[in-house]
Every structure is written in C-alpha cells, then in structure tokens.
FIDREN-155710 format. One record per residue (C-alpha): residue in one letter; z, x, y. Coordinates in steps of 0.1 Angstrom, whole numbers, padded with zeros to 4 digits, always signed. Layout:
! residues N
AZXY;...
//
This chain:
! residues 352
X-0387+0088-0906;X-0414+0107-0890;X-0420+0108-0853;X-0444+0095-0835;X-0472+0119-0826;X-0474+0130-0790;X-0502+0119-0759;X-0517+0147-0743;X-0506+0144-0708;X-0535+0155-0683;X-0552+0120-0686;X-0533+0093-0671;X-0539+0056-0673;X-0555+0050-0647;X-0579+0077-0654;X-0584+0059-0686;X-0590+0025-0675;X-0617+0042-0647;X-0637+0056-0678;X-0637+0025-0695;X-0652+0006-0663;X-0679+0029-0669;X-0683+0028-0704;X-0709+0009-0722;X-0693+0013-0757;X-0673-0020-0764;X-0656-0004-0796;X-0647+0026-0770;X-0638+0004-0744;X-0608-0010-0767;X-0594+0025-0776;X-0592+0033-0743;X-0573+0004-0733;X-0547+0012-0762;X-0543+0045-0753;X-0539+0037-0717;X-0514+0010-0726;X-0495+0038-0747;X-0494+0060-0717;X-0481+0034-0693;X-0448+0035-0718;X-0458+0007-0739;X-0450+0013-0780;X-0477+0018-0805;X-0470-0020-0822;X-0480-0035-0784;X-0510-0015-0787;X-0524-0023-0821;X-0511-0062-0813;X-0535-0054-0783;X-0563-0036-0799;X-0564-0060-0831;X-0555-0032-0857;X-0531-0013-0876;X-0503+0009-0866;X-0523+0037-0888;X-0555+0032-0872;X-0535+0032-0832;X-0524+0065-0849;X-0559+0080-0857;X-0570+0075-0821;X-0544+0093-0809;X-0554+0119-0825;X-0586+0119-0817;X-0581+0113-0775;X-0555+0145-0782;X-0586+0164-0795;X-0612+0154-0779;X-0602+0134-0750;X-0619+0100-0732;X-0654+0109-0751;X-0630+0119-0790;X-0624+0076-0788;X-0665+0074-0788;X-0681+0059-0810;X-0689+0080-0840;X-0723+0068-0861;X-0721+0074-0896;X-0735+0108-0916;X-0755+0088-0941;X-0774+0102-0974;X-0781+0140-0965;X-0817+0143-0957;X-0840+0153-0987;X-0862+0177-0968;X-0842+0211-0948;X-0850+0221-0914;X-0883+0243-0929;X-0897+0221-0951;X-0900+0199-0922;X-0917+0227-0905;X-0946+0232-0932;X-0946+0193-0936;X-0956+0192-0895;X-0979+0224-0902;X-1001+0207-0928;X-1003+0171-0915;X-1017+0193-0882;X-1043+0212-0903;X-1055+0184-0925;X-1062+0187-0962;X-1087+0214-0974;X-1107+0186-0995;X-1117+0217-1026;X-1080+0220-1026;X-1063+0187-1025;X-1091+0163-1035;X-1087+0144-1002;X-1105+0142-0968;X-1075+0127-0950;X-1039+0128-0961;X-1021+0096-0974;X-0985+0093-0979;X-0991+0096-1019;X-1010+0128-1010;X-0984+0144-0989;X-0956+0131-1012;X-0976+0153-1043;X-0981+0182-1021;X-0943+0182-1017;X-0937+0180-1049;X-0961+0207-1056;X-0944+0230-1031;X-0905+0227-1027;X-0902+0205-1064;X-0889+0179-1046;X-0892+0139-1055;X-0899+0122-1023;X-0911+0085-1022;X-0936+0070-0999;X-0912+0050-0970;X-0885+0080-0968;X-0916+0102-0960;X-0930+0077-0934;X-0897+0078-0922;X-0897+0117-0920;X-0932+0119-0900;X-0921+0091-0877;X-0892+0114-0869;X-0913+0148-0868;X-0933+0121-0838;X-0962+0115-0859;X-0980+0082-0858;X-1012+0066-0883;X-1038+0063-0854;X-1079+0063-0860;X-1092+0094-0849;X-1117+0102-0821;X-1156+0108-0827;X-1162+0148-0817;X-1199+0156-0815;X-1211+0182-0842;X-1225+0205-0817;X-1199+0202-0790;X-1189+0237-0775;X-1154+0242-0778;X-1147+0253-0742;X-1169+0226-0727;X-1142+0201-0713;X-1118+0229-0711;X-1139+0244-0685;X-1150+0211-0670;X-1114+0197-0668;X-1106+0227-0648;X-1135+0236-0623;X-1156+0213-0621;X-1140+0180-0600;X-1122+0205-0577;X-1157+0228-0570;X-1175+0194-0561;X-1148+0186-0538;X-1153+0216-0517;X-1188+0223-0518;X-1208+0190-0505;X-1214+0185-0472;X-1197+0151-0466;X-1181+0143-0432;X-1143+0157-0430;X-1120+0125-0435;X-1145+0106-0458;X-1127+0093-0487;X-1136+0097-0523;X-1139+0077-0555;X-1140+0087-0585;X-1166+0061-0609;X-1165+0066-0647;X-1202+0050-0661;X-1215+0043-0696;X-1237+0014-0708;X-1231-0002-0747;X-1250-0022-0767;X-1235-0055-0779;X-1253-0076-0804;X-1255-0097-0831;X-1242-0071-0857;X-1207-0069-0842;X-1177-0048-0861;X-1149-0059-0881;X-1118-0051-0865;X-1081-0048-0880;X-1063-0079-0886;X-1030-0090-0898;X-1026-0104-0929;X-1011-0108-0966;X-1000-0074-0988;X-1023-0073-1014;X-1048-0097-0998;X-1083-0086-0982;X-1092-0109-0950;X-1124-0118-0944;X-1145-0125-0911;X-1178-0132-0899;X-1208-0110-0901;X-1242-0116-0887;X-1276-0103-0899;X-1298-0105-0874;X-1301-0079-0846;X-1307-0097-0810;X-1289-0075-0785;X-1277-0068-0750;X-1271-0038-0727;X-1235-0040-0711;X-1237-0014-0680;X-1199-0005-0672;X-1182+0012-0646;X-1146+0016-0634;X-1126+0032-0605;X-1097+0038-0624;X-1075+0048-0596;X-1086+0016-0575;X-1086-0008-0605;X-1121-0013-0597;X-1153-0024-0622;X-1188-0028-0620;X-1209-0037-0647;X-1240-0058-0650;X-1260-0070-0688;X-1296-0061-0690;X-1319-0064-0722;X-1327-0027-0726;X-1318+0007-0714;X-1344+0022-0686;X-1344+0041-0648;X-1349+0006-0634;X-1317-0010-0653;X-1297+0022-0643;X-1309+0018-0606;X-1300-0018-0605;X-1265-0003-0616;X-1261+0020-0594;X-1266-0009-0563;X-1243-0032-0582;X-1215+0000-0582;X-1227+0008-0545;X-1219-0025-0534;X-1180-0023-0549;X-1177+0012-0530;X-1149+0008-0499;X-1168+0007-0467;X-1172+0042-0455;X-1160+0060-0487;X-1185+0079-0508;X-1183+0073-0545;X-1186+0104-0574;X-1198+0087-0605;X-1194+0109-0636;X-1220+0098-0665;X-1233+0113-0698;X-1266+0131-0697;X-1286+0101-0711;X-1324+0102-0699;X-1327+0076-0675;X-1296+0090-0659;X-1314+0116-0648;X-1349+0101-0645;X-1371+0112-0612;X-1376+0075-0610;X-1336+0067-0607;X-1332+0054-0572;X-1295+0063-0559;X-1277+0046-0530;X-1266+0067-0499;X-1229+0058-0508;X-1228+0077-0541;X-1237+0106-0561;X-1239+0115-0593;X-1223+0139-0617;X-1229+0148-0651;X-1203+0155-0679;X-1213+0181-0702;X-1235+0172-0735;X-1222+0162-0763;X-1183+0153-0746;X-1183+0115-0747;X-1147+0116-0751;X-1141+0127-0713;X-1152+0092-0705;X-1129+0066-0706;X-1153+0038-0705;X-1155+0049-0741;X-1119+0031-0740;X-1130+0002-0721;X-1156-0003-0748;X-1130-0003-0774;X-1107-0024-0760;X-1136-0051-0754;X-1148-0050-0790;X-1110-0053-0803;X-1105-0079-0783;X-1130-0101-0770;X-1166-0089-0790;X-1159-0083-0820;X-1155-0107-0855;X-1178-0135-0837;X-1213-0151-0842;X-1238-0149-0812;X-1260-0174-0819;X-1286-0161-0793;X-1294-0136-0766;X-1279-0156-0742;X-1252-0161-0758;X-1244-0126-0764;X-1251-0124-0723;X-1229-0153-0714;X-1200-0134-0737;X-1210-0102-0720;X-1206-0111-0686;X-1170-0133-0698;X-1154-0101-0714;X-1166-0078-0684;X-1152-0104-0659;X-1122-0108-0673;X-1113-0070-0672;X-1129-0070-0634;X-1101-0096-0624;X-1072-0072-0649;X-1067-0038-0624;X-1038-0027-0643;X-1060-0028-0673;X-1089-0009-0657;X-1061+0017-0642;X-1041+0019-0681;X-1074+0028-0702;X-1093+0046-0669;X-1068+0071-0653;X-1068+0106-0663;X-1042+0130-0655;X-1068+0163-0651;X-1087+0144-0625;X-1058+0133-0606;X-1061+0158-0579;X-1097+0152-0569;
//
C-alpha cells in the first residue's frame, strides 16, 4: 500500500485558518480547512468526511497546497474552447475597426459584424460567426455607440489648441479683483418643434416599432446654460433666435451667478452672440469656442439627453404646448445637479 503523500511544513494551521478568514472564495475556503485539519494531526478520511469529498480528491489538494501553497487550493476557472483568433489577428482586428472601412474596397461606409466577419475570412481564412466576434471586440473594449457630428471644415488643431491655452490664458490675463471666484457657464440655444426625432426603443427581433411623427413645423427656441461644476442651469424658451433673446439670457444666467463671483460663459460663434446690440451683465463675460467645434460644448449633451428622454416621439399640438414641455424638461434637469455635473464636467477645463 502506498503512503500517504507528505504536507509541506512552513504553513501551519493556524496560518491556514487566518487565510481563510480572509478569503472570499467559499470553494477555497473548504480546502483550506481540510488541509488545516490534516496539519493539526487529523487523517485524510476526517478530512474528506469534513470537506464532503473523496479520499482521491483530499489527495489532489495536497498536492496542490505542496506546490503552490494557500493561493495552489484557489479556485482555478476552466480553459474553455481555445480562442479562434491569435494574439495578432486581434491586433489587425483592433487596427481596422480604428481606421474604418475604405468604402471602394469593402463596399461599406461603416463596419457590421457580417462585414468584419468576411474581412476575416478574407484575411487569415478563418470562419468566424457573428456573436463570437461581438464577443471578441467587447474584449478588445470596443462598444456599438452613434458617432459624433465633426464639422467639414473644422481645423484639426482647433480644440487641441483651445483645450490647452486658452481657459488657463483667460484666467491670468483679466483684470478681476484678486479672490473673486470664477464659473465656468457652457451656453447653446436648440430648436424644439413639432417635427421631433425618433429615438431608439426596445422591442421585438424581427419587428419595426412605430411612433408618432408630426408634419407641421410650429417651433420654440430653448436657451440653455449649465455650470457643470456647481450643478447649476439656466435656460429660458423664446420664439426665435435674435441679440434681444440672447440678452434676456444672459440676465436670466446673471441672476443664477453666486453673489460676488464672475461668471465665464463659453458659446459658439453664432451672430447674435456677438451682436453690437448684445447687452451683457457686469457679472459675466463672454468667450468664444472656436468655429466649427460644437463638440467642446456639452450642452450639445444636455440637448441629447432632453430629446431621448423627455422631447422626443411626442405630438405638440401647439406652440404653447411645445413651450409648456420646454420649460417641464428644462426644469426638471434644473432641480437634477448630478445630472447637470454627469453630462457638463470636462476634465481639460478642470483646472480653470
């Protein structure tokens, strides 16, 4: 009969039973309670008895506490299929979902899973199906999101350069009292009517959901503002876009300014932004993003979120009914901060 196989020795059992106070593995927590049990001079029956397993299996984590110590009695996940795609196919799989589809090439403007799955195939002569792809790109950190609007004639250094001079230059050069606090307003006005969009919606496979889609064009001006790092809005609904809605604005954001603070509100270059006949309050002053870089706002988010949620796949029967709805979605973000601070806050403008 063959011996029983031997317990390393530099582990006691107390120094077992500590490590499995601390352990969060249940399965783990077991074997080391056996094993402890077999160090304290018990015999390998008592600890299977104990453990609720064979004599062979007692055996196997010996073995594997003699090789590996407390963390060998781990629990070990299972290998699985072997993965169709290598460590470099993986690599030119990330490389061409980054680059996009050259549409003379692959016939596509955008790649779908049946378009990447045929570009494998075309490359490495490997049979890949749809979900163990999506599984692949999930893993590689990739995610189906809609992408963001870029302007045709936007510069590329443009927010570069912005993002990195000019918050901080503004900073230092006005001549504001020492000790006056700053905040930092984000503005944008967007026009809500009667032709509101479609937005996603869950339904059936195979099934096309409908929703409601007006014809006629009555329409409202929502002006929006947001202090993202006080969780602060201001926003009023006018029936058309002009100096004298943008100076009636500007009060309404004046007003929500802290008392003694001075407010920086960053805007697009729109023309009554800039009109001679813009009157602007004491309290703030404006700044200008660069042309053509709406997606350095983040009221462009705010206007999102509001269309997804609260504007969208409805009938306004009127003008004042697009107002009344207006003022309800704008008020109910004014009384959500965390909201304002979640879609607002921008980590290059942190340090202003």
């Amino acid at each position: 009969m063959a011996a029983a196989i031997g317990v390393r020795t530099d582990y006691t059992s107390t120094d077992l039973r500590g490590f499995a106070r601390r352990c969060g593995d249940g399965d783990q927590v077991r074997r080391l309670l056996a094993v402890a049990l077999i160090l304290d001079g018990g015999n390998r029956s008592d600890a299977a008895k104990f453990a609720g397993v064979t004599l062979q299996i007692v055996r196997d984590w010996v073995v594997r506490f003699n090789e590996g110590g407390p963390d060998g009695l781990a629990t070990r996940k299972a290998p699985g299929r072997t993965s169709i795609l290598n460590d470099e196919q993986r690599a030119k799989l990330a490389e061409i979902v980054e680059t996009g589809p050259i549409p003379a090439a692959h016939g596509v403007v955008r790649w779908r899973l049946c378009d990447l799955a045929q570009w494998i195939r075309d490359e490495f002569q490997l049979s890949v199906t749809r979900h163990t792809l999506g599984r692949e790109l999930r893993a590689l950190g990739y995610r189906k999101i809609t992408a963001r609007p870029r302007h045709r004639g936007q510069k590329p250094d443009d927010i570069a350069i912005f993002k990195k001079s000019s918050l901080p230059v503004w900073s230092k050069s006005r001549g504001l009292p020492k000790g006056t606090p700053l905040e930092l307003w984000w503005q944008d006005e967007a026009r809500i009517g009667q032709q509101t969009k479609l937005t996603r919606r869950w339904a059936k496979r195979g099934t096309r959901p409908s929703a409601p889609k007006d014809q006629r064009r009555s329409s409202a001006w929502l002006f929006g503002a947001i202090c993202p790092a006080e969780g602060k809005a201001a926003g009023i609904v006018m029936p058309r876009c002009n100096s004298e809605a943008m100076s009636m604005h500007l009060d309404e954001i004046a007003f929500h300014v802290a008392p003694g603070a001075h407010a920086v509100l960053l805007l697009d270059q729109a023309g009554w932004h800039g009109s001679a006949e813009l009157v602007v309050p004491p309290n703030i002053t404006l700044m200008p993003l660069p042309p053509r870089c709406p997606e350095l706002n983040p009221v462009e988010n705010v206007w999102q979120f509001m269309r997804d949620n609260w504007l969208s796949n409805r009938i306004f029967n009127s003008y004042d009914d697009i107002v009344d709805h207006c003022c309800y979605a704008w008020n109910k973000l004014a009384e959500q901060p965390w909201r304002i601070m979640s879609l607002g806050l921008r980590q290059w403008a942190h340090g202003f």
